[in-house]
TIBASE-259198 format. One line per 4 residues: number of its first residue (from 1); for each residue x, y, z of N, C-alpha, C. Coordinates in steps of 0.02 Angstrom, whole numbers, plus 50000, padded with zeros to 5 digits. Layout:
# TIBASE-259198
NUM = X,Y,Z,X,Y,Z,X,Y,Z ~ ...
//
This chain:
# TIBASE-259198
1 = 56137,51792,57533,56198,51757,57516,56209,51703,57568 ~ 56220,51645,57519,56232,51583,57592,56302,51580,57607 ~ 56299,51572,57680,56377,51575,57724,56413,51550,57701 ~ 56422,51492,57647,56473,51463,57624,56501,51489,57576
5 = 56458,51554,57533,56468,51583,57496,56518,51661,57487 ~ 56481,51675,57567,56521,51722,57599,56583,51709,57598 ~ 56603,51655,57644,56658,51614,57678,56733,51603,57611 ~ 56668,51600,57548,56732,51590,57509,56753,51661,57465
9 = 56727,51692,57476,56737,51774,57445,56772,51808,57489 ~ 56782,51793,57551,56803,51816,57609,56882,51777,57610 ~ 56855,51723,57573,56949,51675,57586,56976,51713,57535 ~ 56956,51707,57476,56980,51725,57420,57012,51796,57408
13 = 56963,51826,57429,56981,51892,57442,57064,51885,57488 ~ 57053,51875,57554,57134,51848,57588,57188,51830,57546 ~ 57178,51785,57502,57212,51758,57463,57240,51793,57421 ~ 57211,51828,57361,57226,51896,57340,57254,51948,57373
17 = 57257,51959,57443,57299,52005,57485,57333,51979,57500 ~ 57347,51928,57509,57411,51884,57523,57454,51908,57474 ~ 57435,51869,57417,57478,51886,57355,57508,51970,57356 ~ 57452,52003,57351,57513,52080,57352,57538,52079,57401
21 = 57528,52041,57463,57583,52069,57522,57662,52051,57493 ~ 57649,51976,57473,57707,51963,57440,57732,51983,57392 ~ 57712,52012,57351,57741,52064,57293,57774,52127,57344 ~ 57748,52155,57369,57767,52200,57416,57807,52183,57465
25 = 57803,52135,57488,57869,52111,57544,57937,52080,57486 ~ 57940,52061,57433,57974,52048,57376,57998,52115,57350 ~ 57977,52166,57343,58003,52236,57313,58034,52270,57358 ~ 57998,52259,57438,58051,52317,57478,58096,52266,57503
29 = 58095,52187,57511,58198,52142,57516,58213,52175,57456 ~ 58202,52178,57405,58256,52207,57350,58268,52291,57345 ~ 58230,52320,57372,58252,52390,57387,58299,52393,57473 ~ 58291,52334,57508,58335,52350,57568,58395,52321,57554
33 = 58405,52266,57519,58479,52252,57487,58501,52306,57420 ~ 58488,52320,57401,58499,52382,57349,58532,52425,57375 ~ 58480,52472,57443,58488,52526,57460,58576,52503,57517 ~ 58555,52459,57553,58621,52435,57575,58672,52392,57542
37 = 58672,52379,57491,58725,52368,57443,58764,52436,57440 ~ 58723,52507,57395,58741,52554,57374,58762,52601,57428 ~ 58737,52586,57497,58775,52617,57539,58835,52602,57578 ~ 58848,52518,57593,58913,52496,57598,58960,52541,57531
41 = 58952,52506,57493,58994,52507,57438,59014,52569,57436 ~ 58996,52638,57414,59010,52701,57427,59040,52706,57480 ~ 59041,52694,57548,59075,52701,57581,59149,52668,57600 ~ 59116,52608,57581,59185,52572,57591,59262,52617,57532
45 = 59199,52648,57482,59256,52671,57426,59296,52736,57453 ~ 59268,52761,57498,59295,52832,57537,59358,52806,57566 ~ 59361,52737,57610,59438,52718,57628,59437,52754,57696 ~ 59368,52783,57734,59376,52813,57790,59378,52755,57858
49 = 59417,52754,57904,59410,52717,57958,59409,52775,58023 ~ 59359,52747,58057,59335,52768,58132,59387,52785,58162 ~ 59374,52835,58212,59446,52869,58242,59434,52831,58298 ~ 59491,52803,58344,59509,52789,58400,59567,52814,58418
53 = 59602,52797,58494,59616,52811,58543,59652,52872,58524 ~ 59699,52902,58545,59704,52965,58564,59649,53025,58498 ~ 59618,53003,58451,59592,53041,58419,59529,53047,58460 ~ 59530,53005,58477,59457,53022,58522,59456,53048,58589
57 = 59530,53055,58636,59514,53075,58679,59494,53178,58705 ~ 59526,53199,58640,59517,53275,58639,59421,53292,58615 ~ 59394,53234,58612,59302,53253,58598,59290,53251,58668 ~ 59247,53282,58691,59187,53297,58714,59166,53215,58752
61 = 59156,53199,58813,59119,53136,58834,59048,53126,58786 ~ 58998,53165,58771,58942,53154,58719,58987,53116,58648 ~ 59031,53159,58617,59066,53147,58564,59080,53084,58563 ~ 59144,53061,58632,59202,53010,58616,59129,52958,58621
65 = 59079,52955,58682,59044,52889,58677,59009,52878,58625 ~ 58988,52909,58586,58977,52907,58502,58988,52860,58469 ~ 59066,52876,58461,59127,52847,58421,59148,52793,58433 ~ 59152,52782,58509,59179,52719,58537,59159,52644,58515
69 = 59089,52641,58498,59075,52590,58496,59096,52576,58407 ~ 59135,52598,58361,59155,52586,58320,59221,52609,58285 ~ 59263,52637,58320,59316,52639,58338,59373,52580,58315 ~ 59409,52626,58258,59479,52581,58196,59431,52529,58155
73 = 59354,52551,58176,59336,52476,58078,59315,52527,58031 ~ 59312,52501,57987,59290,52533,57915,59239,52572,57918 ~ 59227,52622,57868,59155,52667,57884,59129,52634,57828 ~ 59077,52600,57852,59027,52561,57795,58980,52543,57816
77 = 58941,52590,57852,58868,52579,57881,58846,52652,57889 ~ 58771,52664,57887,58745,52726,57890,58756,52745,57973 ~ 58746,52710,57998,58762,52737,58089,58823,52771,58096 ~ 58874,52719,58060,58943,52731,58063,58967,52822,58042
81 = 58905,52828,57989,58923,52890,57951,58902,52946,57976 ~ 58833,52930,58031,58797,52993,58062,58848,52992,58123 ~ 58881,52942,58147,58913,52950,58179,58990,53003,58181 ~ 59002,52969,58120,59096,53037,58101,59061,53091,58075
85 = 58995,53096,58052,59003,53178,58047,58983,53210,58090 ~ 58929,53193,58137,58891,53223,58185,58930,53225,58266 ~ 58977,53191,58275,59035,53182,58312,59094,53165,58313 ~ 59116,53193,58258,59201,53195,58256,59200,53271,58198
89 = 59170,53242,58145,59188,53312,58103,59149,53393,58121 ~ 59081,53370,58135,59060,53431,58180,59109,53445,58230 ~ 59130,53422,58292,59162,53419,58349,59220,53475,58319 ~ 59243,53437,58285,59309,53474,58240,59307,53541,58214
93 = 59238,53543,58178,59234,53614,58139,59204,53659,58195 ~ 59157,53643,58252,59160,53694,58310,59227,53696,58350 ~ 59256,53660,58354,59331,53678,58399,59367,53730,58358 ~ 59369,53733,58291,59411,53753,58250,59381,53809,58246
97 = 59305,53836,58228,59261,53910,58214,59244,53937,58301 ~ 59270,53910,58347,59231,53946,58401,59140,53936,58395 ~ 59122,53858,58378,59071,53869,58366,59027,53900,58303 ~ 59062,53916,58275,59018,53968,58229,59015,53930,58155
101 = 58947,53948,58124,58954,53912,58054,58970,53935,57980 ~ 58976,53900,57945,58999,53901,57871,58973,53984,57875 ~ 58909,53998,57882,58895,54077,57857,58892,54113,57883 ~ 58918,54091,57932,58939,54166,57960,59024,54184,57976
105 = 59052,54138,57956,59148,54132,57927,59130,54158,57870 ~ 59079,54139,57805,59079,54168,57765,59061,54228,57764 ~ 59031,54255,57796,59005,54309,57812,59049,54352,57828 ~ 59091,54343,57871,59134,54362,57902,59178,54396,57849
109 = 59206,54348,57798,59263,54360,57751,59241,54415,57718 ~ 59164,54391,57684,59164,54455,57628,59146,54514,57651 ~ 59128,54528,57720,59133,54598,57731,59208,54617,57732 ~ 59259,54598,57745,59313,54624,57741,59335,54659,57662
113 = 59400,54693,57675,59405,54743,57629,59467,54688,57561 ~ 59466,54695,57525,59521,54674,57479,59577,54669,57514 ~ 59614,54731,57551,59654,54724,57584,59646,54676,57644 ~ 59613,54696,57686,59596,54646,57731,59593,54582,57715
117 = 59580,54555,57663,59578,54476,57639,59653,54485,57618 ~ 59675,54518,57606,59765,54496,57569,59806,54498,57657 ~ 59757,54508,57706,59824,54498,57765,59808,54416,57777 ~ 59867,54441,57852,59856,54359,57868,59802,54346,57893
121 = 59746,54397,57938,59724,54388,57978,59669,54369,57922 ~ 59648,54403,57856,59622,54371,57842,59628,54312,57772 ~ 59680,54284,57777,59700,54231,57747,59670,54171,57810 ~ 59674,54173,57850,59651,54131,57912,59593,54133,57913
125 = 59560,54179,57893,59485,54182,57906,59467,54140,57833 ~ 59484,54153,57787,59474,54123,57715,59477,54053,57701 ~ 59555,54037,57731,59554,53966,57776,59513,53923,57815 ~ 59481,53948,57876,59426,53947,57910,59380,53919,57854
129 = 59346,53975,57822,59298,53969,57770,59292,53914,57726 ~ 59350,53893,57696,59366,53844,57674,59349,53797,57690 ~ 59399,53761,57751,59395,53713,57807,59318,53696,57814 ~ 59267,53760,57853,59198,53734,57869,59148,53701,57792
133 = 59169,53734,57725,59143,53730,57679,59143,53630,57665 ~ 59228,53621,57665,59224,53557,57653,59204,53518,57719 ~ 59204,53530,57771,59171,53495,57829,59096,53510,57830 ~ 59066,53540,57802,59004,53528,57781,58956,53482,57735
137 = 59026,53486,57677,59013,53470,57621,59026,53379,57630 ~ 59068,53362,57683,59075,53267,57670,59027,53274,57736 ~ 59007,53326,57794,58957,53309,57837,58892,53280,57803 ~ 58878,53338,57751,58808,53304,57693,58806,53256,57651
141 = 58860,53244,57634,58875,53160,57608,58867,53104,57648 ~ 58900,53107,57692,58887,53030,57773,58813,53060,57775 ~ 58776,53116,57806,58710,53117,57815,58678,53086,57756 ~ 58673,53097,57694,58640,53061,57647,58648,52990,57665
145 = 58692,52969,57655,58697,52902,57689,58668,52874,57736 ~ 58670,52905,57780,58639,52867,57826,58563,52874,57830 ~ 58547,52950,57786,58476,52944,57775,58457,52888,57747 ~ 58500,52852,57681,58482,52819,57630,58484,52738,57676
149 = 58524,52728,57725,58543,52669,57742,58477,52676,57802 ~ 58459,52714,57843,58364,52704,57865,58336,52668,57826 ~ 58312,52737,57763,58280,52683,57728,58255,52636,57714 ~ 58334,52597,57695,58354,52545,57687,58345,52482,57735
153 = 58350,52527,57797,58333,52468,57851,58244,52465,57871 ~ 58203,52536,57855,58141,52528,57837,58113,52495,57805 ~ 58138,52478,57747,58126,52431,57677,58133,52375,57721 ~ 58172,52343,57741,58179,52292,57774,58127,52279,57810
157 = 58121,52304,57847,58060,52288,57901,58017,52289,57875 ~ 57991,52339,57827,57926,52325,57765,57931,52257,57750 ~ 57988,52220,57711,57971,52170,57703,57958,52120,57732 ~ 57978,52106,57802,57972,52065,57846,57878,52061,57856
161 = 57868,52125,57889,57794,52135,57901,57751,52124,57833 ~ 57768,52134,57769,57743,52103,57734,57742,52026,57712 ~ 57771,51975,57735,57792,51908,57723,57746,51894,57802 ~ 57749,51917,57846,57720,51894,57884,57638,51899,57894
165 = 57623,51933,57866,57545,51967,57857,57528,51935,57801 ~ 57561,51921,57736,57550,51868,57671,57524,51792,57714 ~ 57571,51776,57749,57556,51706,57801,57506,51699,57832 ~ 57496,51766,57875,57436,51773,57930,57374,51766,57868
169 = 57368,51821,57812,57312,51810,57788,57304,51729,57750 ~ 57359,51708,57728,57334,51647,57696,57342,51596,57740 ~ 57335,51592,57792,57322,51551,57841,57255,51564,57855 ~ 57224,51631,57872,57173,51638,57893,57129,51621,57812
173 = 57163,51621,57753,57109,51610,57706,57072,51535,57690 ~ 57145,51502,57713,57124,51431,57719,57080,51409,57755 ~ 57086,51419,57805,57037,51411,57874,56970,51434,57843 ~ 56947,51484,57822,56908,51503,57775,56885,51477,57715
177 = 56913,51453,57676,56892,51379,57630,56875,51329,57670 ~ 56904,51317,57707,56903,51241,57750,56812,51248,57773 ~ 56823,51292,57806,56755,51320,57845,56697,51308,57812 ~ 56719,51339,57741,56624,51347,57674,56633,51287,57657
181 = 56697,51228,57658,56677,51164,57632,56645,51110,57676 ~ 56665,51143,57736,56610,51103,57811,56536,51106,57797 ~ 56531,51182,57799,56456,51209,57793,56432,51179,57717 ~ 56468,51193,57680,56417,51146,57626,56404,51086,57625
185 = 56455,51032,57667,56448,50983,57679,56408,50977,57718 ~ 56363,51025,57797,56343,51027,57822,56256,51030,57797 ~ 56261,51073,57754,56196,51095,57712,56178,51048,57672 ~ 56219,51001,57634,56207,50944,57585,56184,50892,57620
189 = 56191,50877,57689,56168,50819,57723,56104,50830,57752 ~ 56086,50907,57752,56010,50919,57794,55968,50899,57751
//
């Protein structure tokens, strides 16, 4: 095979990878605006805003510096969300259980007797139960989120590195045409 021949199977080829990079850097910008469209938006629809000042001073120094850096704006970012559940609503549901979780409050209850659930002591515990159930339950909602808003910021960077690698190769493919049209020009004059 003569080098010029190579040279252009070798561009071409580039060229063709170019192209899917850009199909592929084109599918994950529209899966990272998607995925962060659909995760603003859901959130913004919750109407939750970041706790500040005295709500934050009863957390934990790990906790409050958490929080701080977003503190009275809107919850409409996945950080925002790993943030209120993983330090404010956790924070909350261990202050409130002594630590202890959803199943074993639950646990707790149903060994008790019928009677025992009709007192107060364990109307409080049932309460309890309650309480950790739904603080679990919007904890796994913000976590989805913010799983989904990664993603989302993965996708992103997919596409970047794909637009940029589309460039690199069709730059390098050109250079590569350019090259087999030297050499044939080179070969035509010997």
């Amino acid at each position: 095979m003569r080098r010029s021949a190579f040279d252009k199977l070798i561009s071409w080829t580039g060229l063709a990878l170019a192209g899917l990079l850009v199909v592929v850097g084109g599918l994950a910008s529209w899966a990272h605006f998607f995925i962060d469209d659909q995760v603003q938006s859901q959130l913004v629809a919750q109407r939750i805003t970041m706790p500040e000042g005295d709500a934050l001073t009863s957390l934990s120094d790990a906790d409050r510096e958490a929080l701080e850096p977003f503190a009275g704006s809107p919850l409409d970012t996945g950080a925002e969300a790993r943030a209120f559940a993983d330090h404010y609503i956790l924070a909350h549901m261990n202050a409130s259980s002594g630590n202890r979780t959803y199943e074993e409050v639950s646990g707790e209850f149903m060994a008790l007797s019928d009677q025992e659930k009709a007192s107060e002591a364990g109307q409080q515990v049932a309460a309890l139960r309650q309480s950790l159930f739904m603080g679990n339950t919007l904890r796994g909602m913000l976590l989805n989120a913010y799983a989904f808003g990664t993603m989302g910021l993965i996708a992103g960077l997919t596409a970047i590195a794909s637009f940029a690698g589309a460039v690199v190769l069709a730059v390098l493919a050109a250079l590569g045409l350019r090259h087999s049209k030297t050499r044939d020009a080179e070969l035509a004059s010997i």
